[in-house]
C-alpha positions as CSV (number, residue, x, y, z in Angstrom):
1,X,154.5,94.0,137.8
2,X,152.6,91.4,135.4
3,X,150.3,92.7,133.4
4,X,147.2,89.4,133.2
5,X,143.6,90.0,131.7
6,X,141.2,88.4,132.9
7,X,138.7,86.5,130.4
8,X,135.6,83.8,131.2
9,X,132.3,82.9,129.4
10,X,129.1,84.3,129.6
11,X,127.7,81.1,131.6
12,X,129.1,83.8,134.5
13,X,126.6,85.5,135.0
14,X,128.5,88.6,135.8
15,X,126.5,91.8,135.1
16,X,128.7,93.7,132.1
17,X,129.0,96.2,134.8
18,X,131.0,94.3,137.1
19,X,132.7,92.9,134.6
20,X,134.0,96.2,132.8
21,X,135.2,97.3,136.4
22,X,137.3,94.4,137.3
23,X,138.9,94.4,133.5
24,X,137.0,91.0,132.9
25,X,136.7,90.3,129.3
26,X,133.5,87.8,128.8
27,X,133.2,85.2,125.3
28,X,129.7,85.0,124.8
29,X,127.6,81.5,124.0
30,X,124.6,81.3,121.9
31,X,121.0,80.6,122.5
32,X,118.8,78.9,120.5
33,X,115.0,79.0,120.1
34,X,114.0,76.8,117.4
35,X,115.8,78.0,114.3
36,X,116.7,81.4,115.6
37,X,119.9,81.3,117.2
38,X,120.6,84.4,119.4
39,X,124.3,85.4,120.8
40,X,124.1,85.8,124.8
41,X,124.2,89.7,126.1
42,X,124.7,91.0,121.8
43,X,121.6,89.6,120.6
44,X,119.7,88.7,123.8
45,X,119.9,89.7,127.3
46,X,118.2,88.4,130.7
47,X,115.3,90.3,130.3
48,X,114.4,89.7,126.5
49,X,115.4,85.8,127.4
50,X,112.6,85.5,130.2
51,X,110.2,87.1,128.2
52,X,110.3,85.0,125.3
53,X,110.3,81.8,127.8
54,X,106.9,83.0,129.0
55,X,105.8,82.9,125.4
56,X,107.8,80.2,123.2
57,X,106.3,77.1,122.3
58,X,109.8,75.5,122.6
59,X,112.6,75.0,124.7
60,X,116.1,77.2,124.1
61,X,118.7,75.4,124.2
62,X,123.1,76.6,124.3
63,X,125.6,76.5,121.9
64,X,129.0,76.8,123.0
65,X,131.3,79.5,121.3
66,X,134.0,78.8,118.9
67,X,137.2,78.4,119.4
68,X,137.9,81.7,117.0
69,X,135.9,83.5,119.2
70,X,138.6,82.6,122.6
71,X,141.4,83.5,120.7
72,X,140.3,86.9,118.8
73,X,139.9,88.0,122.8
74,X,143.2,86.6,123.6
75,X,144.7,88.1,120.3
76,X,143.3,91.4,121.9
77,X,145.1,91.0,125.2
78,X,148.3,90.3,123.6
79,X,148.0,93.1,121.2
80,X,147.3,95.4,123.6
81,X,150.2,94.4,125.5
82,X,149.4,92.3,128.1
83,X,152.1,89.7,129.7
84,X,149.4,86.7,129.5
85,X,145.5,85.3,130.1
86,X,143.8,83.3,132.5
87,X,140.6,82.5,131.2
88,X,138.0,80.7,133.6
89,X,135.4,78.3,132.1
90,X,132.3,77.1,133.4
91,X,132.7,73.6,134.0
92,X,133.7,71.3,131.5
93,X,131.4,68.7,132.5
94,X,128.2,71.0,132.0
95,X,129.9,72.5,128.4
96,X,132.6,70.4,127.3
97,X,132.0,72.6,124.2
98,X,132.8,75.7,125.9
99,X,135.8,74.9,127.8
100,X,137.4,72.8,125.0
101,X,136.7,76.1,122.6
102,X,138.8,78.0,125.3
103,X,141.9,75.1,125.8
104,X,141.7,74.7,121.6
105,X,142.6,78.5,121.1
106,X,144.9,78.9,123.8
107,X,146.9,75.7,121.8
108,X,146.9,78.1,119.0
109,X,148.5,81.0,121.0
110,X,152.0,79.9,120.7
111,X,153.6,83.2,121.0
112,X,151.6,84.1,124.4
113,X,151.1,82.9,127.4
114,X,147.2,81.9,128.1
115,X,146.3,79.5,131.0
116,X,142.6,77.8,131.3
117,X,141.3,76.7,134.1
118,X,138.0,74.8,134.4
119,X,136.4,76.1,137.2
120,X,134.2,73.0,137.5
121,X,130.8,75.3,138.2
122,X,128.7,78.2,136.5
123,X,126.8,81.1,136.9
124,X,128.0,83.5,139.9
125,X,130.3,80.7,141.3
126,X,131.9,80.6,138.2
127,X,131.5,84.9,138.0
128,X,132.6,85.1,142.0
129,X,136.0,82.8,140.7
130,X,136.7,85.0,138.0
131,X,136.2,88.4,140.2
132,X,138.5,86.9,142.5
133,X,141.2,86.5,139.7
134,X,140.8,89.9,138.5
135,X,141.5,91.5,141.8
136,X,144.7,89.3,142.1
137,X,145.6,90.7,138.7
138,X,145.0,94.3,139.3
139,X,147.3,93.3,142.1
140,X,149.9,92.3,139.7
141,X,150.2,88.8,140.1
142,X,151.6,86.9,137.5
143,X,149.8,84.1,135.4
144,X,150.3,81.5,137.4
145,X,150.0,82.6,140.6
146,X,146.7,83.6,139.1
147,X,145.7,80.3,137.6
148,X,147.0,78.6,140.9
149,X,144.4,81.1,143.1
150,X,141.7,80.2,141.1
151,X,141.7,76.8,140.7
152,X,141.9,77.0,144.5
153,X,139.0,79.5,144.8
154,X,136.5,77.1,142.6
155,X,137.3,74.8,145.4
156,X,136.2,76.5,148.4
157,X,132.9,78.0,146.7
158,X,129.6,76.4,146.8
159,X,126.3,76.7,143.8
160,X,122.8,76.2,145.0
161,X,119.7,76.9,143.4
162,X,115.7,77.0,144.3
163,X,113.9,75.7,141.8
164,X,110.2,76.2,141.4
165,X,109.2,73.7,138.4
166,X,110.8,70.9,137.2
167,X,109.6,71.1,133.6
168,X,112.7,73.0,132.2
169,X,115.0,70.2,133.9
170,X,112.7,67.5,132.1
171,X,111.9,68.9,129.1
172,X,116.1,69.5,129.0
173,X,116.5,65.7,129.9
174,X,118.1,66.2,133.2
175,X,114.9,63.8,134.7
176,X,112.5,62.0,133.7
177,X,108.5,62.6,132.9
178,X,107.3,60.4,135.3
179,X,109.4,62.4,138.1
180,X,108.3,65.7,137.0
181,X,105.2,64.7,137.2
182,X,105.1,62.9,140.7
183,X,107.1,66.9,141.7
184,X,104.2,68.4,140.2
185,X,101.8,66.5,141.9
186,X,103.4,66.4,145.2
187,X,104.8,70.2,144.8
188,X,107.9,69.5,145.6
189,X,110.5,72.2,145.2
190,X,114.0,70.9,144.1
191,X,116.9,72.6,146.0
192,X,119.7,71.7,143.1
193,X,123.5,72.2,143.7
194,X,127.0,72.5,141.8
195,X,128.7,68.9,142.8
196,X,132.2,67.9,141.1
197,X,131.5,70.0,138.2
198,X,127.9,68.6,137.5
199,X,124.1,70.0,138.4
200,X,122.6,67.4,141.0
201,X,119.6,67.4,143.5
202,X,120.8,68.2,146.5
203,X,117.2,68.4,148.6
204,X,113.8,68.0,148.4
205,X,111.6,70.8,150.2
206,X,107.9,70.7,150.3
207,X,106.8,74.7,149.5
208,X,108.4,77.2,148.1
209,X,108.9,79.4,151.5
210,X,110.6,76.3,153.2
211,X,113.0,76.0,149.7
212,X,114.1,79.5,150.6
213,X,114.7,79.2,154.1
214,X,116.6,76.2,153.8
215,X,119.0,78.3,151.2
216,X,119.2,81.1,153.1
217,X,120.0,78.8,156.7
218,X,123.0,77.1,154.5
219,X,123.8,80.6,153.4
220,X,124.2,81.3,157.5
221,X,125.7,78.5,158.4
222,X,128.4,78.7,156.1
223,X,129.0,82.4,156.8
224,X,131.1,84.9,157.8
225,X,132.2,84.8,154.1
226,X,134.5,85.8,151.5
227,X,131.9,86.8,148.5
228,X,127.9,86.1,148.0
229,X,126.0,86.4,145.2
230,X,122.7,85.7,144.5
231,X,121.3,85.1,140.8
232,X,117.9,85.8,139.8
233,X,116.2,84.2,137.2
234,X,112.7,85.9,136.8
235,X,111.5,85.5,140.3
236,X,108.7,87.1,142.4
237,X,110.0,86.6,145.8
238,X,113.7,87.9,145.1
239,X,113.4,90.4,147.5
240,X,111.6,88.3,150.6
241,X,114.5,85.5,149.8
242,X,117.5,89.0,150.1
243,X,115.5,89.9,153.6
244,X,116.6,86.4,154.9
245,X,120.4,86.8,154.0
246,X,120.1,90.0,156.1
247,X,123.0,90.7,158.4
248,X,125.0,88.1,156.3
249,X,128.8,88.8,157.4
250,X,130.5,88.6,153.6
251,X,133.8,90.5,153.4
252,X,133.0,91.7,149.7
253,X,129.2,92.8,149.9
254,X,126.6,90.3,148.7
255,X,126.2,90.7,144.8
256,X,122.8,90.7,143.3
257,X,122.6,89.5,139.8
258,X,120.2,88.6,137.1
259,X,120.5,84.8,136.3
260,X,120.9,84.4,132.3
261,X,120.0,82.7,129.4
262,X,122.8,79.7,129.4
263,X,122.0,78.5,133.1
264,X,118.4,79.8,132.8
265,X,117.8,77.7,130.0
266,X,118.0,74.4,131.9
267,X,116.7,75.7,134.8
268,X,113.5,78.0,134.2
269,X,112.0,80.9,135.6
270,X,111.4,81.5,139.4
271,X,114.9,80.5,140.0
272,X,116.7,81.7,142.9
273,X,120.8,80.8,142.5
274,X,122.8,81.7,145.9
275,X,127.0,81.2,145.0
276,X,128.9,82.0,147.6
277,X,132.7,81.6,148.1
278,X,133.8,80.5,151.8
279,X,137.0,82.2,153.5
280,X,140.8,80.5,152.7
Protein backbone atom coordinates (compact mmCIF):
# COMPACT_ATOMS: atom_id res chain seq x y z
CA UNK A 1 0.00 0.00 0.00
CA UNK A 2 1.52 3.55 -1.14
CA UNK A 3 2.26 5.66 1.21
CA UNK A 4 1.32 9.67 -0.71
CA UNK A 5 1.06 13.00 1.33
CA UNK A 6 -0.93 15.22 0.40
CA UNK A 7 0.42 18.95 0.13
CA UNK A 8 -1.49 22.40 -1.57
CA UNK A 9 -1.28 26.20 -0.86
CA UNK A 10 -2.84 28.20 1.46
CA UNK A 11 -5.11 29.93 -1.50
CA UNK A 12 -7.28 26.61 -0.16
CA UNK A 13 -8.97 27.85 2.12
CA UNK A 14 -9.00 24.77 4.13
CA UNK A 15 -9.47 25.38 7.95
CA UNK A 16 -6.00 23.88 9.58
CA UNK A 17 -8.42 21.67 11.17
CA UNK A 18 -9.53 19.88 8.21
CA UNK A 19 -6.41 19.99 6.97
CA UNK A 20 -4.51 18.19 9.97
CA UNK A 21 -7.24 15.41 9.74
CA UNK A 22 -6.98 14.50 6.28
CA UNK A 23 -2.91 14.57 6.55
CA UNK A 24 -2.95 17.74 4.21
CA UNK A 25 0.27 19.59 4.47
CA UNK A 26 -0.51 23.41 3.32
CA UNK A 27 2.64 26.03 1.88
CA UNK A 28 1.64 29.26 3.04
CA UNK A 29 1.71 32.65 0.61
CA UNK A 30 2.33 36.05 1.90
CA UNK A 31 0.27 39.08 2.38
CA UNK A 32 1.26 42.39 2.00
CA UNK A 33 -0.11 45.72 3.42
CA UNK A 34 2.07 48.39 2.35
CA UNK A 35 5.55 47.57 3.52
CA UNK A 36 4.51 45.01 6.08
CA UNK A 37 4.55 41.71 4.59
CA UNK A 38 2.60 39.13 6.63
CA UNK A 39 2.91 35.04 6.08
CA UNK A 40 -0.81 33.60 5.60
CA UNK A 41 -2.18 31.50 8.78
CA UNK A 42 1.72 32.15 10.81
CA UNK A 43 1.57 35.73 10.84
CA UNK A 44 -2.05 36.52 9.85
CA UNK A 45 -5.18 34.61 9.93
CA UNK A 46 -8.85 35.39 8.51
CA UNK A 47 -9.92 37.20 11.29
CA UNK A 48 -6.83 39.55 11.90
CA UNK A 49 -6.89 39.93 7.86
CA UNK A 50 -10.66 41.36 7.87
CA UNK A 51 -9.95 43.48 10.59
CA UNK A 52 -7.17 45.34 9.31
CA UNK A 53 -9.17 45.65 5.76
CA UNK A 54 -11.89 47.61 7.68
CA UNK A 55 -9.10 49.85 8.80
CA UNK A 56 -6.03 50.09 6.12
CA UNK A 57 -5.66 52.97 4.05
CA UNK A 58 -4.32 50.55 1.32
CA UNK A 59 -4.95 47.61 -0.51
CA UNK A 60 -3.11 44.00 0.45
CA UNK A 61 -1.86 42.48 -2.02
CA UNK A 62 -0.17 38.31 -2.43
CA UNK A 63 3.08 37.15 -2.74
CA UNK A 64 3.56 33.69 -3.85
CA UNK A 65 5.82 31.37 -1.82
CA UNK A 66 9.24 30.24 -2.74
CA UNK A 67 10.19 27.53 -4.34
CA UNK A 68 12.40 26.54 -0.95
CA UNK A 69 9.43 26.68 0.84
CA UNK A 70 7.62 23.55 -1.59
CA UNK A 71 10.46 21.53 -1.26
CA UNK A 72 11.49 21.79 2.63
CA UNK A 73 7.63 20.19 2.78
CA UNK A 74 8.43 17.70 0.30
CA UNK A 75 11.95 17.08 1.90
CA UNK A 76 9.70 16.33 4.97
CA UNK A 77 7.45 13.80 3.31
CA UNK A 78 10.32 12.00 1.93
CA UNK A 79 12.23 12.02 5.24
CA UNK A 80 9.57 10.77 6.94
CA UNK A 81 9.20 8.06 4.62
CA UNK A 82 6.69 8.57 2.42
CA UNK A 83 6.55 6.70 -1.24
CA UNK A 84 5.75 10.31 -3.06
CA UNK A 85 3.64 13.87 -3.13
CA UNK A 86 0.87 15.18 -4.99
CA UNK A 87 0.71 18.70 -4.41
CA UNK A 88 -2.45 20.66 -5.68
CA UNK A 89 -2.02 24.38 -6.68
CA UNK A 90 -4.45 26.98 -7.09
CA UNK A 91 -4.53 27.75 -10.56
CA UNK A 92 -1.71 28.79 -12.43
CA UNK A 93 -3.41 31.37 -14.30
CA UNK A 94 -4.48 33.35 -11.04
CA UNK A 95 -0.63 32.66 -9.35
CA UNK A 96 1.64 31.64 -11.90
CA UNK A 97 4.05 32.43 -9.02
CA UNK A 98 2.61 29.87 -6.88
CA UNK A 99 2.27 27.00 -9.00
CA UNK A 100 5.58 27.49 -10.77
CA UNK A 101 7.29 27.67 -6.98
CA UNK A 102 5.58 24.12 -6.54
CA UNK A 103 6.73 22.52 -10.31
CA UNK A 104 10.41 24.46 -9.63
CA UNK A 105 10.98 22.36 -6.37
CA UNK A 106 9.53 19.22 -7.43
CA UNK A 107 12.39 19.57 -10.51
CA UNK A 108 14.75 19.67 -7.74
CA UNK A 109 13.39 16.46 -6.05
CA UNK A 110 15.29 14.03 -8.17
CA UNK A 111 15.50 11.31 -5.72
CA UNK A 112 11.54 11.33 -4.95
CA UNK A 113 8.64 11.15 -6.57
CA UNK A 114 6.40 14.55 -6.37
CA UNK A 115 3.65 15.13 -8.94
CA UNK A 116 1.81 18.84 -9.37
CA UNK A 117 -1.20 19.31 -10.58
CA UNK A 118 -2.76 22.74 -11.29
CA UNK A 119 -6.02 22.51 -10.20
CA UNK A 120 -7.01 25.49 -12.41
CA UNK A 121 -9.29 27.18 -9.35
CA UNK A 122 -8.86 28.45 -5.58
CA UNK A 123 -10.26 28.67 -2.46
CA UNK A 124 -12.58 25.62 -1.30
CA UNK A 125 -12.68 24.27 -4.96
CA UNK A 126 -9.16 24.13 -4.81
CA UNK A 127 -9.48 22.78 -0.72
CA UNK A 128 -12.56 20.34 -1.84
CA UNK A 129 -9.76 18.86 -4.73
CA UNK A 130 -7.22 18.47 -2.38
CA UNK A 131 -9.62 16.66 0.45
CA UNK A 132 -10.61 14.53 -2.27
CA UNK A 133 -6.93 13.42 -2.83
CA UNK A 134 -6.21 12.87 0.71
CA UNK A 135 -9.04 10.38 1.11
CA UNK A 136 -7.80 8.50 -2.01
CA UNK A 137 -4.42 8.47 -0.28
CA UNK A 138 -5.46 7.27 3.05
CA UNK A 139 -6.94 4.72 0.82
CA UNK A 140 -3.60 3.82 -0.45
CA UNK A 141 -3.58 4.78 -3.79
CA UNK A 142 -0.47 5.36 -5.39
CA UNK A 143 0.79 8.76 -6.94
CA UNK A 144 -0.58 8.56 -9.92
CA UNK A 145 -3.67 7.30 -9.56
CA UNK A 146 -3.82 10.20 -7.23
CA UNK A 147 -2.64 12.93 -9.49
CA UNK A 148 -4.94 11.26 -12.27
CA UNK A 149 -8.21 11.62 -9.59
CA UNK A 150 -7.51 15.00 -9.08
CA UNK A 151 -6.94 16.43 -12.17
CA UNK A 152 -10.31 14.87 -12.93
CA UNK A 153 -11.97 16.18 -9.68
CA UNK A 154 -10.85 19.98 -10.54
CA UNK A 155 -12.93 19.19 -13.57
CA UNK A 156 -16.18 18.36 -12.33
CA UNK A 157 -16.18 21.20 -9.47
CA UNK A 158 -17.62 24.50 -9.87
CA UNK A 159 -16.40 28.30 -7.82
CA UNK A 160 -18.92 31.00 -7.45
CA UNK A 161 -18.84 33.89 -5.45
CA UNK A 162 -21.42 36.91 -4.15
CA UNK A 163 -19.80 39.85 -4.16
CA UNK A 164 -21.06 42.90 -2.46
CA UNK A 165 -18.63 45.84 -3.72
CA UNK A 166 -16.74 46.07 -6.57
CA UNK A 167 -13.97 48.36 -5.07
CA UNK A 168 -11.57 45.50 -4.07
CA UNK A 169 -11.82 44.03 -7.86
CA UNK A 170 -11.03 47.66 -9.09
CA UNK A 171 -8.79 48.95 -6.92
CA UNK A 172 -6.93 45.19 -7.66
CA UNK A 173 -7.35 46.07 -11.50
CA UNK A 174 -9.61 43.31 -12.30
CA UNK A 175 -12.14 46.35 -13.79
CA UNK A 176 -12.15 49.48 -14.44
CA UNK A 177 -13.23 52.86 -12.40
CA UNK A 178 -15.75 53.89 -14.53
CA UNK A 179 -17.51 50.29 -14.05
CA UNK A 180 -17.20 50.29 -10.48
CA UNK A 181 -18.72 53.22 -10.35
CA UNK A 182 -21.74 52.75 -12.77
CA UNK A 183 -22.05 49.05 -9.98
CA UNK A 184 -22.09 51.52 -7.32
CA UNK A 185 -24.47 53.62 -8.69
CA UNK A 186 -26.74 51.13 -10.01
CA UNK A 187 -26.08 48.58 -6.98
CA UNK A 188 -25.42 45.90 -8.79
CA UNK A 189 -24.15 42.83 -7.04
CA UNK A 190 -21.54 40.77 -9.23
CA UNK A 191 -22.07 36.96 -9.05
CA UNK A 192 -18.23 36.05 -10.07
CA UNK A 193 -17.18 32.48 -11.06
CA UNK A 194 -13.96 30.11 -11.52
CA UNK A 195 -13.86 29.73 -15.53
CA UNK A 196 -10.78 27.79 -17.26
CA UNK A 197 -8.64 28.68 -14.41
CA UNK A 198 -9.38 32.53 -14.38
CA UNK A 199 -11.99 34.76 -12.04
CA UNK A 200 -14.78 36.09 -14.53
CA UNK A 201 -18.29 37.70 -14.13
CA UNK A 202 -20.55 35.31 -14.44
CA UNK A 203 -24.04 37.47 -13.58
CA UNK A 204 -25.31 40.53 -12.70
CA UNK A 205 -28.02 40.58 -9.82
CA UNK A 206 -29.75 43.69 -8.75
CA UNK A 207 -29.73 43.33 -4.54
CA UNK A 208 -27.98 41.55 -2.43
CA UNK A 209 -30.93 39.02 -1.39
CA UNK A 210 -31.59 38.15 -5.19
CA UNK A 211 -27.33 37.54 -5.43
CA UNK A 212 -27.91 34.93 -2.82
CA UNK A 213 -30.76 33.23 -4.08
CA UNK A 214 -29.52 32.96 -7.42
CA UNK A 215 -26.26 31.05 -5.63
CA UNK A 216 -28.09 29.05 -3.64
CA UNK A 217 -30.85 27.98 -6.83
CA UNK A 218 -27.48 26.96 -8.88
CA UNK A 219 -26.36 25.22 -5.64
CA UNK A 220 -29.88 23.14 -6.05
CA UNK A 221 -29.84 22.64 -9.39
CA UNK A 222 -26.60 21.15 -9.53
CA UNK A 223 -27.28 18.89 -6.51
CA UNK A 224 -27.50 15.84 -5.17
CA UNK A 225 -23.64 16.32 -4.76
CA UNK A 226 -20.35 14.93 -4.04
CA UNK A 227 -18.87 17.91 -1.55
CA UNK A 228 -20.11 21.63 -0.72
CA UNK A 229 -18.43 24.14 0.82
CA UNK A 230 -19.14 27.49 1.46
CA UNK A 231 -16.41 30.25 2.20
CA UNK A 232 -16.98 33.23 4.21
CA UNK A 233 -15.33 36.28 3.83
CA UNK A 234 -16.55 38.69 6.69
CA UNK A 235 -20.19 38.52 5.86
CA UNK A 236 -23.40 39.45 7.84
CA UNK A 237 -25.88 37.36 6.13
CA UNK A 238 -23.72 33.99 6.28
CA UNK A 239 -26.19 32.38 8.11
CA UNK A 240 -29.54 33.50 6.05
CA UNK A 241 -27.47 32.51 2.76
CA UNK A 242 -26.63 28.45 4.86
CA UNK A 243 -30.73 28.55 5.56
CA UNK A 244 -31.20 28.43 1.70
CA UNK A 245 -28.82 25.44 1.05
CA UNK A 246 -31.06 23.64 3.59
CA UNK A 247 -31.88 20.07 2.72
CA UNK A 248 -28.99 20.26 0.12
CA UNK A 249 -28.34 16.39 -0.73
CA UNK A 250 -24.17 16.41 -0.59
CA UNK A 251 -22.74 12.95 0.13
CA UNK A 252 -19.83 14.53 2.32
CA UNK A 253 -21.75 17.25 4.52
CA UNK A 254 -21.58 20.77 3.40
CA UNK A 255 -18.24 22.42 4.78
CA UNK A 256 -18.39 25.86 6.20
CA UNK A 257 -15.29 27.84 6.00
CA UNK A 258 -13.79 31.23 6.65
CA UNK A 259 -12.64 32.74 3.21
CA UNK A 260 -8.85 34.07 3.57
CA UNK A 261 -6.53 36.59 3.04
CA UNK A 262 -5.10 35.46 -0.63
CA UNK A 263 -8.70 35.20 -2.29
CA UNK A 264 -10.07 37.85 0.10
CA UNK A 265 -7.64 40.16 -0.97
CA UNK A 266 -9.10 40.64 -4.51
CA UNK A 267 -12.36 40.12 -3.49
CA UNK A 268 -13.32 42.14 -0.21
CA UNK A 269 -15.43 41.63 2.60
CA UNK A 270 -19.16 40.54 2.46
CA UNK A 271 -18.08 37.78 0.27
CA UNK A 272 -20.02 34.69 0.11
CA UNK A 273 -17.88 31.78 -2.01
CA UNK A 274 -20.14 28.46 -2.56
CA UNK A 275 -17.41 25.54 -4.23
CA UNK A 276 -19.05 22.56 -4.74
CA UNK A 277 -17.79 19.35 -6.47
CA UNK A 278 -20.58 17.53 -8.68
CA UNK A 279 -20.79 13.50 -8.56
CA UNK A 280 -18.37 11.34 -11.22
Amino acid sequence: MARVRIVTDSACDLTDQLATANGIVIVPLSIRFGDEELVDRRDLGAEEFWKRCASSPTLPETSAPPPGAFQSVFEAARDDGCDAVVCVTISAALSSGTHQSAVTAAGAMSDFDVRVVDTRTVTMGQGLVALAAAEAAASGADAGAISDLAAEVALRTRVYGAIDTLEHLQRGGRIGAARAMLGSMLSIKPVIQVSNGMVAEESKQRTRSRCLEYLAGKVRAAAPLERLAVCDGAAPDLDKFLGLLDGVEVQHGLLTVELGPVVGTHTGPGTIGVCYELPA
